[in-house]
Structure formats: C-alpha cells, structure tokens
mmCIF file as gemmi writes it, N, C-alpha and C atoms, coordinates in Angstrom:
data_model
loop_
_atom_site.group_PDB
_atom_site.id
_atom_site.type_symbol
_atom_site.label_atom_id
_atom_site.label_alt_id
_atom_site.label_comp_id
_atom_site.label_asym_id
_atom_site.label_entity_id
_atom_site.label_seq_id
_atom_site.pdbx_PDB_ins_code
_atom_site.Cartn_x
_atom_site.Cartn_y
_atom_site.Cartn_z
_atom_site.occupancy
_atom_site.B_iso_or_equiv
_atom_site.pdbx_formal_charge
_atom_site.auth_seq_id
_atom_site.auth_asym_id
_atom_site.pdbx_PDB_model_num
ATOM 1 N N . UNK Axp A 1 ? 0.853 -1.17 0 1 0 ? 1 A 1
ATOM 2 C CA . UNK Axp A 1 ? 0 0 0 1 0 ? 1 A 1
ATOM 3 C C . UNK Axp A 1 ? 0.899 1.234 0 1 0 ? 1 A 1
ATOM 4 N N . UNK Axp A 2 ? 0.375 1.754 -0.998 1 0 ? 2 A 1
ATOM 5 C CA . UNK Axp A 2 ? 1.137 3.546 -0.516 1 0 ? 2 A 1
ATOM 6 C C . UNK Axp A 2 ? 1.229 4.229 -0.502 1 0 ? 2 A 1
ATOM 7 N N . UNK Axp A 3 ? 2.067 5.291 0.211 1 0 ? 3 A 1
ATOM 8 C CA . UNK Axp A 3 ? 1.716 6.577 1.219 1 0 ? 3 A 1
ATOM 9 C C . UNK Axp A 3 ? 0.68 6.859 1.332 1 0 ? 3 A 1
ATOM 10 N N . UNK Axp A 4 ? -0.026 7.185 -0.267 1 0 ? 4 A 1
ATOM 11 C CA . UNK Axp A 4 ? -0.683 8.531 -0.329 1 0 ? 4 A 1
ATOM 12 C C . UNK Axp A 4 ? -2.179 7.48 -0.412 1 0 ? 4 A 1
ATOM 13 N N . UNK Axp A 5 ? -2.619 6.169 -0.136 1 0 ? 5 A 1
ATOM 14 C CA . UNK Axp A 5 ? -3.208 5.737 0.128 1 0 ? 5 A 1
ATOM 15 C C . UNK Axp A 5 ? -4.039 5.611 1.269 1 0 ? 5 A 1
ATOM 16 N N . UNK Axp A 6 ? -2.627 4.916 2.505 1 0 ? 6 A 1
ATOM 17 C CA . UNK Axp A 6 ? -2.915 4.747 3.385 1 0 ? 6 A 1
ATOM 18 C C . UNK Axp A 6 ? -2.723 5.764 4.367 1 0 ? 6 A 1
ATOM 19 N N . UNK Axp A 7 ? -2.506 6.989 3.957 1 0 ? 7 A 1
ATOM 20 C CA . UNK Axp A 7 ? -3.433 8.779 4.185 1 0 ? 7 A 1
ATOM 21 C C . UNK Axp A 7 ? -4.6 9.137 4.088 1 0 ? 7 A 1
ATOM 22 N N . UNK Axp A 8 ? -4.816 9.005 2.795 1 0 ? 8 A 1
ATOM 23 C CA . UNK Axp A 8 ? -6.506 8.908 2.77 1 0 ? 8 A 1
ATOM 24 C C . UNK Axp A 8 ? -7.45 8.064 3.656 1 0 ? 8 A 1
ATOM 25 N N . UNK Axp A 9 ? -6.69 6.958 4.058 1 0 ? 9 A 1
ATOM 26 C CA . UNK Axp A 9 ? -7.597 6.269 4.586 1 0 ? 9 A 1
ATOM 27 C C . UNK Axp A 9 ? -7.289 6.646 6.087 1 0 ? 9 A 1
ATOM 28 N N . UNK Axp A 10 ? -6.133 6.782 6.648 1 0 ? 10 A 1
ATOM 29 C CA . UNK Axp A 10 ? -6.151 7.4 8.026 1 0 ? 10 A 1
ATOM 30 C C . UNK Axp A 10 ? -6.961 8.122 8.352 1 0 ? 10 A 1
ATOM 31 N N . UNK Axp A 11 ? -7.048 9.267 7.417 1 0 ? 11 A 1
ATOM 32 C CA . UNK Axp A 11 ? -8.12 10.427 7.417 1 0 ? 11 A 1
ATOM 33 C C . UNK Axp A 11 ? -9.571 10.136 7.211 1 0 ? 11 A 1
ATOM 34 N N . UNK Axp A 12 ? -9.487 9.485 6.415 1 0 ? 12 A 1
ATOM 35 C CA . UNK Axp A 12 ? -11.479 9.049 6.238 1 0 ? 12 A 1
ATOM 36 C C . UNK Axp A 12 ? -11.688 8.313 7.684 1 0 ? 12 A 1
ATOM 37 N N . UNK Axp A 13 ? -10.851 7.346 8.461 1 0 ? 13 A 1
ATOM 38 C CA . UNK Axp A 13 ? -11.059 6.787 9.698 1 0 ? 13 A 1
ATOM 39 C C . UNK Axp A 13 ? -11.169 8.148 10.786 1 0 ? 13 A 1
ATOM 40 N N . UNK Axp A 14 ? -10.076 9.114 10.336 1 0 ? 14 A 1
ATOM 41 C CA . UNK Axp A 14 ? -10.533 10.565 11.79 1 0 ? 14 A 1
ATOM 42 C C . UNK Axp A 14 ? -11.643 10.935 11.615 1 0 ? 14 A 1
ATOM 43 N N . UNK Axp A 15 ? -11.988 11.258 10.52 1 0 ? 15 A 1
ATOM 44 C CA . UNK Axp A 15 ? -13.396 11.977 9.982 1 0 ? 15 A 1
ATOM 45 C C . UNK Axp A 15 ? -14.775 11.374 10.918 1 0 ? 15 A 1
ATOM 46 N N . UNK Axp A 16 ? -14.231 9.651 10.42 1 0 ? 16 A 1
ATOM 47 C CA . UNK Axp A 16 ? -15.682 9.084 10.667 1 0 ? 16 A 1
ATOM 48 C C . UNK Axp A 16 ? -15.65 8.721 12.196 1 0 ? 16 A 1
ATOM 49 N N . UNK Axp A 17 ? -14.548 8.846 12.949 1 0 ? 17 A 1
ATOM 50 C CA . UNK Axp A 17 ? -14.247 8.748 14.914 1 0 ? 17 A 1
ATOM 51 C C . UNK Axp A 17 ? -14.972 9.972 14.816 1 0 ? 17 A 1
ATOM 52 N N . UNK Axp A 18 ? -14.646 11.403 14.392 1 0 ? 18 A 1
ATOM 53 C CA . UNK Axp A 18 ? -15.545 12.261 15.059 1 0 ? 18 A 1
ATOM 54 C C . UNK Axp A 18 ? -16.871 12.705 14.959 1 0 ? 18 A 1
ATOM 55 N N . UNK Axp A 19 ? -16.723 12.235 13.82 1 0 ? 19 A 1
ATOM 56 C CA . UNK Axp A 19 ? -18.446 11.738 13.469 1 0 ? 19 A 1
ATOM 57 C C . UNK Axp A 19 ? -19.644 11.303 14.388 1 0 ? 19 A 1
ATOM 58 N N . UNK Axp A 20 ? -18.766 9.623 14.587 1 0 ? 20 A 1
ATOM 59 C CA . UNK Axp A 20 ? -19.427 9.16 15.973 1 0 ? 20 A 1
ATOM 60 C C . UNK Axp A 20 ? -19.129 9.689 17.478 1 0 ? 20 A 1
ATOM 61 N N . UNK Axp A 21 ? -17.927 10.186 17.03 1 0 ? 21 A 1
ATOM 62 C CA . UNK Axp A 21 ? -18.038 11.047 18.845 1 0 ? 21 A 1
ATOM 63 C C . UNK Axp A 21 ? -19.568 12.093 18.971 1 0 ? 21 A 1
ATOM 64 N N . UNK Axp A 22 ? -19.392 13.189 17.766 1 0 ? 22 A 1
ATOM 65 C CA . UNK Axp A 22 ? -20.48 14.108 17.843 1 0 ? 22 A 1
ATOM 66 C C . UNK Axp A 22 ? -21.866 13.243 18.434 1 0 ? 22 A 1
ATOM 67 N N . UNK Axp A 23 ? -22.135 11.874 17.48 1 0 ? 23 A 1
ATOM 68 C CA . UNK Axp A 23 ? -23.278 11.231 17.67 1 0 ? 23 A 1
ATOM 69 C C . UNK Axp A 23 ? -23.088 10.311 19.295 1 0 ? 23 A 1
ATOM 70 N N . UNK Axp A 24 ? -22.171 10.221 19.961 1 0 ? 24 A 1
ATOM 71 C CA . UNK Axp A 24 ? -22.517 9.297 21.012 1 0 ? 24 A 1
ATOM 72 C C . UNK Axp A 24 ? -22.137 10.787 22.132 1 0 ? 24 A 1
ATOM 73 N N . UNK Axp A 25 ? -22.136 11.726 21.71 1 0 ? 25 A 1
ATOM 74 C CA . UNK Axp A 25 ? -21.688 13.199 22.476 1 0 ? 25 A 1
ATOM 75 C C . UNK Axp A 25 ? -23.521 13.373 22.805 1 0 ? 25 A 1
ATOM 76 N N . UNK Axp A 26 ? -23.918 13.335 21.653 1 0 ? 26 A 1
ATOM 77 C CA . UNK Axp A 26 ? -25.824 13.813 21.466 1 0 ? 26 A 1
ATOM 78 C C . UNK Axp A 26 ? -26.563 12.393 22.477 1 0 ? 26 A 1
ATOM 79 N N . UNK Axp A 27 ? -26.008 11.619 22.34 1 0 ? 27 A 1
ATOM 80 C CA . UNK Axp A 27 ? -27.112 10.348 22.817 1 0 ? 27 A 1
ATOM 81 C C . UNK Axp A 27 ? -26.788 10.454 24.4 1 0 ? 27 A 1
ATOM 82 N N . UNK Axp A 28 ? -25.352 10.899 24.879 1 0 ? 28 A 1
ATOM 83 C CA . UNK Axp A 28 ? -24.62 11.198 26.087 1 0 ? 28 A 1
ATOM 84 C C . UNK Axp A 28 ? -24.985 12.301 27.289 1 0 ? 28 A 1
ATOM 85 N N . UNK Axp A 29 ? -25.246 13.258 26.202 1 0 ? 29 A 1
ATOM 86 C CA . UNK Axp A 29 ? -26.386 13.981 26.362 1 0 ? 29 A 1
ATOM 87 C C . UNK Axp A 29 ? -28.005 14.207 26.944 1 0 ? 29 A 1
ATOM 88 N N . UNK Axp A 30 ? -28.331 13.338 26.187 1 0 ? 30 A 1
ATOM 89 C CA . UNK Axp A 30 ? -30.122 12.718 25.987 1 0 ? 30 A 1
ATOM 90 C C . UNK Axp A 30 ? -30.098 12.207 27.033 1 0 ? 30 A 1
ATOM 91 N N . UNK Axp A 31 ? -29.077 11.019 27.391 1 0 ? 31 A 1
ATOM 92 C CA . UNK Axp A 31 ? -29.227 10.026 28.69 1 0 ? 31 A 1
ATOM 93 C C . UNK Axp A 31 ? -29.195 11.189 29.943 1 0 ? 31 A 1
ATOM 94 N N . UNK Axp A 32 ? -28.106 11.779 29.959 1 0 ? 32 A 1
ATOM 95 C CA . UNK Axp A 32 ? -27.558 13.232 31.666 1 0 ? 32 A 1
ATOM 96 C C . UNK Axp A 32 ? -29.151 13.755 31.773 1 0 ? 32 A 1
ATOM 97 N N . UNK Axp A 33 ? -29.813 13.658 30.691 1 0 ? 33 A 1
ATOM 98 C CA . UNK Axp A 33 ? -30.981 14.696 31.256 1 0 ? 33 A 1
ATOM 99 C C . UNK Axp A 33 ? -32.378 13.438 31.533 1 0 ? 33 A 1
ATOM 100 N N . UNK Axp A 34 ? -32.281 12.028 30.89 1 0 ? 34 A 1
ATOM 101 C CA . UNK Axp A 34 ? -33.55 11.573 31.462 1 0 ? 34 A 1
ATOM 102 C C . UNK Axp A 34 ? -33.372 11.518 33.129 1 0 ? 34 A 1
ATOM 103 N N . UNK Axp A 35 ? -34.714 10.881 33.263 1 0 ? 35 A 1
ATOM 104 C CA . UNK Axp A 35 ? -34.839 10.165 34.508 1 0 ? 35 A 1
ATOM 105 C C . UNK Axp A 35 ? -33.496 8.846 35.079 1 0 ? 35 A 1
ATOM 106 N N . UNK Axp A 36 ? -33.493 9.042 36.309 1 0 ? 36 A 1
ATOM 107 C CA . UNK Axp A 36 ? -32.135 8.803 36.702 1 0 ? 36 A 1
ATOM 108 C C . UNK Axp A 36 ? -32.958 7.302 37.05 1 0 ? 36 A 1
ATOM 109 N N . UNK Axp A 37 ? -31.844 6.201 37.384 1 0 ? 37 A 1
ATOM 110 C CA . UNK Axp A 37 ? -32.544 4.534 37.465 1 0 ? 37 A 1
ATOM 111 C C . UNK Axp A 37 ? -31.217 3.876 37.149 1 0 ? 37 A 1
ATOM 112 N N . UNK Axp A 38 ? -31.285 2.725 36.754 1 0 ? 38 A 1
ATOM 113 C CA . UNK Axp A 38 ? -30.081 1.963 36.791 1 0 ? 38 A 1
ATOM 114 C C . UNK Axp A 38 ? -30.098 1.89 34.904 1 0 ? 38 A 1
ATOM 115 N N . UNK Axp A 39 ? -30.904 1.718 34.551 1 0 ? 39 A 1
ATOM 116 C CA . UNK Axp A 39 ? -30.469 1.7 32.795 1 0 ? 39 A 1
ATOM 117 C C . UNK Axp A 39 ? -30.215 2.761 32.621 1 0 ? 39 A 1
ATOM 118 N N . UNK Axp A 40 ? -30.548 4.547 33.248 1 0 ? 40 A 1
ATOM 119 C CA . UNK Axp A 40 ? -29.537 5.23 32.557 1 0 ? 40 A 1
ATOM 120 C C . UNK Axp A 40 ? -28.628 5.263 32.998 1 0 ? 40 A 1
ATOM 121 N N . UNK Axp A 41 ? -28.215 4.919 34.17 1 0 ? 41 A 1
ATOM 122 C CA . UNK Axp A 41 ? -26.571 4.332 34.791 1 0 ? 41 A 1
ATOM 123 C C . UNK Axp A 41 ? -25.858 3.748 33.611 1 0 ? 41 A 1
ATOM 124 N N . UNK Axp A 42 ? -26.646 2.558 33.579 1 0 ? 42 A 1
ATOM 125 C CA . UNK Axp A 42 ? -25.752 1.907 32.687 1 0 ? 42 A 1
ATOM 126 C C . UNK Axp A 42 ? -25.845 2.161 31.07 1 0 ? 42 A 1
ATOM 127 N N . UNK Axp A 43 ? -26.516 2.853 30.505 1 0 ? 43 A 1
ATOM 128 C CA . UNK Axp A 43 ? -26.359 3.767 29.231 1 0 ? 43 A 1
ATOM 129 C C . UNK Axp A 43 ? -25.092 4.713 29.7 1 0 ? 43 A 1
ATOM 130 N N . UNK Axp A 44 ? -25.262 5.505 30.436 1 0 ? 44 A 1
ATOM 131 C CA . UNK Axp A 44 ? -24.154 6.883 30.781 1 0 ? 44 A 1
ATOM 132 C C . UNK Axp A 44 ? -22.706 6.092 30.757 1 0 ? 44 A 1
ATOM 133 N N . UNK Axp A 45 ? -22.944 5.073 31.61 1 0 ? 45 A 1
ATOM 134 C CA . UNK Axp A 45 ? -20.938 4.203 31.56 1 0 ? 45 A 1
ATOM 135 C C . UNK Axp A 45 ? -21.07 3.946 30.302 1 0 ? 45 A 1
ATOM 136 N N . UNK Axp A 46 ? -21.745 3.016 29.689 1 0 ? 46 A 1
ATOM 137 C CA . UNK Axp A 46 ? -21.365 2.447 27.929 1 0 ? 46 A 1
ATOM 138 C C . UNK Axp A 46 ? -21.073 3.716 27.196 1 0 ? 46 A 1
ATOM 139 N N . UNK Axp A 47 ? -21.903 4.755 26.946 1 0 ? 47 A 1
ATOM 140 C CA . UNK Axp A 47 ? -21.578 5.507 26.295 1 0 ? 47 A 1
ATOM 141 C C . UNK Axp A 47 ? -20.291 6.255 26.64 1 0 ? 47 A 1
ATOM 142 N N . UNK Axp A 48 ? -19.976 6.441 27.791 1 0 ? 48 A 1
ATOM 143 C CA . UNK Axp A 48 ? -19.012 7.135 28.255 1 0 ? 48 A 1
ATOM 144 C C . UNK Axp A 48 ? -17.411 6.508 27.832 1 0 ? 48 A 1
ATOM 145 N N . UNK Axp A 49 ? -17.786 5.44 27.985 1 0 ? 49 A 1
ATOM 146 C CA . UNK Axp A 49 ? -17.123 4.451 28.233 1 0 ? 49 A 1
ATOM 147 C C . UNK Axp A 49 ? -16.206 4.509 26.186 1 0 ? 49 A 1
ATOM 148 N N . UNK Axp A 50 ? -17.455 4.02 25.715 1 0 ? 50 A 1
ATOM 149 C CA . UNK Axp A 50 ? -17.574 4.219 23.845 1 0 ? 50 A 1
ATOM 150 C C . UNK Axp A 50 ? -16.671 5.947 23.682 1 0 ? 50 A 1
ATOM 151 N N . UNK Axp A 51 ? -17.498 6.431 23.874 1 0 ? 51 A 1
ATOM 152 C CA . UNK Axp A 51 ? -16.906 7.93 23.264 1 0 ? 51 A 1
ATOM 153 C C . UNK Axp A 51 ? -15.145 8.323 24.045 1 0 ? 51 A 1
ATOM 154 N N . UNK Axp A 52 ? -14.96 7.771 25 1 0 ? 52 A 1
ATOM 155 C CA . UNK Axp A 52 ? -13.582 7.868 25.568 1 0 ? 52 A 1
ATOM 156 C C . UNK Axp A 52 ? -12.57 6.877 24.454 1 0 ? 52 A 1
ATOM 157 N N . UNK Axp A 53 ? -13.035 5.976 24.266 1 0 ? 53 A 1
ATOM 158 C CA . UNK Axp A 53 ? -12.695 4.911 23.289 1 0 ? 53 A 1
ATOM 159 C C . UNK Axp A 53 ? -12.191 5.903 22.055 1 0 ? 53 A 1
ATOM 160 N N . UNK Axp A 54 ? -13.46 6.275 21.363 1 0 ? 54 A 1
ATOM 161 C CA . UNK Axp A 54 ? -13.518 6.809 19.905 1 0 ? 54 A 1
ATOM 162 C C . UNK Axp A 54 ? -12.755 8.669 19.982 1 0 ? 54 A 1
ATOM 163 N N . UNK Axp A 55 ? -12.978 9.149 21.021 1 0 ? 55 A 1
ATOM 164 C CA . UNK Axp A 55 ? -11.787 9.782 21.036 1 0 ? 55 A 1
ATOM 165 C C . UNK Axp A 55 ? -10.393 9.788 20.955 1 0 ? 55 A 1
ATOM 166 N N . UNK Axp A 56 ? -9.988 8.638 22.058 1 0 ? 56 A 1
ATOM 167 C CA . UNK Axp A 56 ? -8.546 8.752 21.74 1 0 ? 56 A 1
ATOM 168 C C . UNK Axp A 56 ? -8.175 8.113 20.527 1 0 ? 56 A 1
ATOM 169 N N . UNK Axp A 57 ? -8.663 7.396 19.934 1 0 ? 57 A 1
ATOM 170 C CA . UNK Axp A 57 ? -8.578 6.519 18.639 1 0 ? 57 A 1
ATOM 171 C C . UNK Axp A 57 ? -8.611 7.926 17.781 1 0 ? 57 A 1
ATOM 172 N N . UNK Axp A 58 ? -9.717 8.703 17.852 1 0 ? 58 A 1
ATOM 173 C CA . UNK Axp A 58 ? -9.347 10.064 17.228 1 0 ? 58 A 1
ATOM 174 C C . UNK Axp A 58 ? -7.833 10.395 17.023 1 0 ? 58 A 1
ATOM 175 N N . UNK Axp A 59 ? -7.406 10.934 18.253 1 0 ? 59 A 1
ATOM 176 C CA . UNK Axp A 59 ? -6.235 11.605 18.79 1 0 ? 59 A 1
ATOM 177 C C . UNK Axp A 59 ? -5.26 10.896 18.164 1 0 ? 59 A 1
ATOM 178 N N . UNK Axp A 60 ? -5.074 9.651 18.587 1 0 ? 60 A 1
ATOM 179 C CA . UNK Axp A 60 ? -4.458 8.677 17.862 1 0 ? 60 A 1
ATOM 180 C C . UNK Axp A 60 ? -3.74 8.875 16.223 1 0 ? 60 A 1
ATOM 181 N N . UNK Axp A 61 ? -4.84 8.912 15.578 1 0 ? 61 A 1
ATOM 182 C CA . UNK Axp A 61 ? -5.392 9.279 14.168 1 0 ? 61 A 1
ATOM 183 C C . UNK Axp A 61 ? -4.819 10.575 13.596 1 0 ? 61 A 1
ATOM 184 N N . UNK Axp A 62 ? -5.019 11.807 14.837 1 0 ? 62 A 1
ATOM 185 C CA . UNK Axp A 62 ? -4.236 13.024 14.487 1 0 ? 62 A 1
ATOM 186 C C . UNK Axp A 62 ? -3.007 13.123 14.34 1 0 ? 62 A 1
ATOM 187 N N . UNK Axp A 63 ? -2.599 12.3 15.777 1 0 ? 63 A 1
ATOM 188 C CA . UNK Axp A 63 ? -1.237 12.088 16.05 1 0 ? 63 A 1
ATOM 189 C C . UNK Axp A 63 ? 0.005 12.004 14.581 1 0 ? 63 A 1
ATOM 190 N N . UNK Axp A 64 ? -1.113 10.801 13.899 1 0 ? 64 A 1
ATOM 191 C CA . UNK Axp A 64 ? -0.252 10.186 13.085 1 0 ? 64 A 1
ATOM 192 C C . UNK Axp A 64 ? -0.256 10.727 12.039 1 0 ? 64 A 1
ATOM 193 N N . UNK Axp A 65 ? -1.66 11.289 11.724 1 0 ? 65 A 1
ATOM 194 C CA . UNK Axp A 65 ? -1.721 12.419 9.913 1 0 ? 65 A 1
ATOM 195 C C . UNK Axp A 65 ? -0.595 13.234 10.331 1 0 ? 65 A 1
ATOM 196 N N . UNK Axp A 66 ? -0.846 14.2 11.371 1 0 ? 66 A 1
ATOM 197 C CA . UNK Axp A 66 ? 0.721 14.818 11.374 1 0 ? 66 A 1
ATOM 198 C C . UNK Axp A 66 ? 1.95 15.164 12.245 1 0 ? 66 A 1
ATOM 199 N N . UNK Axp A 67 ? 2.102 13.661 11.65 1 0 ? 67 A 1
ATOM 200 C CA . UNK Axp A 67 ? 4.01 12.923 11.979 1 0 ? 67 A 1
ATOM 201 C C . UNK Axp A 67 ? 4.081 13.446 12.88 1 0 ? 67 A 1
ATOM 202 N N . UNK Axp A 68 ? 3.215 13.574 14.201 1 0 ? 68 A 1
ATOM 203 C CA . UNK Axp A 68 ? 3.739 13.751 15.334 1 0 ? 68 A 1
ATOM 204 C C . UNK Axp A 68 ? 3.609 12.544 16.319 1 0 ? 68 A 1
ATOM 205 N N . UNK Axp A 69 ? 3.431 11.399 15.667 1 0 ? 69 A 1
ATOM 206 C CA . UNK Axp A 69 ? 3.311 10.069 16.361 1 0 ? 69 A 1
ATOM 207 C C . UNK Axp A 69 ? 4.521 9.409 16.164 1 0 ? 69 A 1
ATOM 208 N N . UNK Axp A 70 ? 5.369 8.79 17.201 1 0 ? 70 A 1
ATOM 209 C CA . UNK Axp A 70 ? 6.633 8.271 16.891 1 0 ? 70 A 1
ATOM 210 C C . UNK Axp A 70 ? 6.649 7.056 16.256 1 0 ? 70 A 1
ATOM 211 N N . UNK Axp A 71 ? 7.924 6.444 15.84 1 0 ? 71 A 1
ATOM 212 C CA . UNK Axp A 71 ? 7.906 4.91 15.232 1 0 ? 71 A 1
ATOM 213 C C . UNK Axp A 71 ? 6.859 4.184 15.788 1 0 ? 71 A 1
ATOM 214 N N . UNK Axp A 72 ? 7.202 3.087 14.845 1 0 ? 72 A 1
ATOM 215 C CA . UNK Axp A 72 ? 6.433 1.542 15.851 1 0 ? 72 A 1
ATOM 216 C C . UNK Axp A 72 ? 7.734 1.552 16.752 1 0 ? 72 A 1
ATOM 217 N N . UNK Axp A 73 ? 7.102 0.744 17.528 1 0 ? 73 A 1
ATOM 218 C CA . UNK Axp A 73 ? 8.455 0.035 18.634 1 0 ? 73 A 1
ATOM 219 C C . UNK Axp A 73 ? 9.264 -1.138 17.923 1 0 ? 73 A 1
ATOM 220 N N . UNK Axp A 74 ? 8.798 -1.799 16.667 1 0 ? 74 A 1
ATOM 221 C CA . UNK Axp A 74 ? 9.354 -2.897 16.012 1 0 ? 74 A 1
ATOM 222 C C . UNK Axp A 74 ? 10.659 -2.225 15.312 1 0 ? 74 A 1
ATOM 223 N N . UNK Axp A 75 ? 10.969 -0.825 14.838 1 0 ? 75 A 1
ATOM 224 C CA . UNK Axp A 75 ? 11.249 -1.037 13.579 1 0 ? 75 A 1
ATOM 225 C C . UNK Axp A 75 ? 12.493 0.176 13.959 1 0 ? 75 A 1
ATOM 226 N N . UNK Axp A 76 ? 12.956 0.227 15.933 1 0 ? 76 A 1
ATOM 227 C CA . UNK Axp A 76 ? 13.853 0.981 15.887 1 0 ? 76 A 1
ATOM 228 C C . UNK Axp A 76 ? 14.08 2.668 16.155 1 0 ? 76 A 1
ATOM 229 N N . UNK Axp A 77 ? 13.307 3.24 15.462 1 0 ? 77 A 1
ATOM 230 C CA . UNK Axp A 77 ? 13.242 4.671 15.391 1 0 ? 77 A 1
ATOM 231 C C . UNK Axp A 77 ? 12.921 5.002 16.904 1 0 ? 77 A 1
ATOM 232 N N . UNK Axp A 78 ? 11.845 4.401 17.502 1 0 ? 78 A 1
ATOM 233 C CA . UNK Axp A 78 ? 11.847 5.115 18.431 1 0 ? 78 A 1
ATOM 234 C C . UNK Axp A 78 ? 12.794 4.443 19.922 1 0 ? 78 A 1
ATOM 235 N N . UNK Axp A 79 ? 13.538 3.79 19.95 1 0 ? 79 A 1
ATOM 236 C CA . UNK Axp A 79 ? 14.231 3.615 20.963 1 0 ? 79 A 1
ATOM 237 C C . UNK Axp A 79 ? 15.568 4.029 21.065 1 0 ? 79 A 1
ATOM 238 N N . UNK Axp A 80 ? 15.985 4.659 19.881 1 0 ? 80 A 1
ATOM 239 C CA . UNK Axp A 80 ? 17.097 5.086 19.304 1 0 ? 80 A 1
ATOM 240 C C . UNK Axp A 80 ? 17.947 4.524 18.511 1 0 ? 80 A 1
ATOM 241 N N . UNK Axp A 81 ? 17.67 3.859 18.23 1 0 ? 81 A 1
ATOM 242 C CA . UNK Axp A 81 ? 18.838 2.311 17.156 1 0 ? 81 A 1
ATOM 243 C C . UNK Axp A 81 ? 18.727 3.056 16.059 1 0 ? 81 A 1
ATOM 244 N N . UNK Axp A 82 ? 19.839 3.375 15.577 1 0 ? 82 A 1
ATOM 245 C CA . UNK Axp A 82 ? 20.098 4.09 14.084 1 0 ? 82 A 1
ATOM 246 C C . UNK Axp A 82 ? 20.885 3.33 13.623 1 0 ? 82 A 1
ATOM 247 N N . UNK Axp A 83 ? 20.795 2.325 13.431 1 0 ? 83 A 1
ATOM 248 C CA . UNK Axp A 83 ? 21.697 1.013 12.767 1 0 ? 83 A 1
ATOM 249 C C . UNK Axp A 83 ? 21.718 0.993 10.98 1 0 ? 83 A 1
C-alpha cells in the first residue's frame, strides 16, 4: 500500500471517529438529562465508556496524519537504534 493511500484512509477513519463522537456526544447527552434509574446508569458508563474509546482513537489518528506520532516500537526509530 502507498503513502498517499494509506493517508486517505487514516483520514477518512478521523473523519468518521468524530463523526461518531459528535453522535454518542448527542445520545450522552439525551441520557444526563432523562430520569435517573439503573439503565440510565448503565447507558451513561457504555456511552461514556464508547466515546472515551472513539476519542482517543481520534487523537491517535491526528497524532499520526501529522508525523507527530513516533515509530512503531518494532522497527527501531523510536528507541534510538540508528543502525
């Protein structure tokens, strides 16, 4: 695969994380204001739980569109081996 491929596709994956953040941000939302009980307990953790997920996977995502994410750990760069 390359570069300028698997760019596009990094990016169509950030796009569509914040996508669903916005949408589990709105449903996250909806739940804080019903009636309080144990299913919206346990809606508020899942979702909370989901959108903490799909954020950093975001971040993640940014990190890496721009090259501010270091090597893999396999391949050297980032532990210092300049071999």
């Amino acid at each position: 695969m390359d570069h300028t491929s698997a760019h596009r596709r990094a990016s169509r994956a950030f796009w569509a994380c914040l996508m669903l953040a916005t949408a589990l941000t709105g449903a996250l939302s909806t739940l804080l204001r019903s009636d309080p009980g144990p299913g919206t307990a346990v809606g508020v953790a899942g979702i909370g739980l989901l959108l903490t997920a799909i954020l950093a996977l975001a971040a993640r995502l940014l990190l890496a569109l721009t090259g501010r994410l270091g090597g893999r750990a396999g391949d050297g760069e980032s532990r210092g081996d300049r071999s």
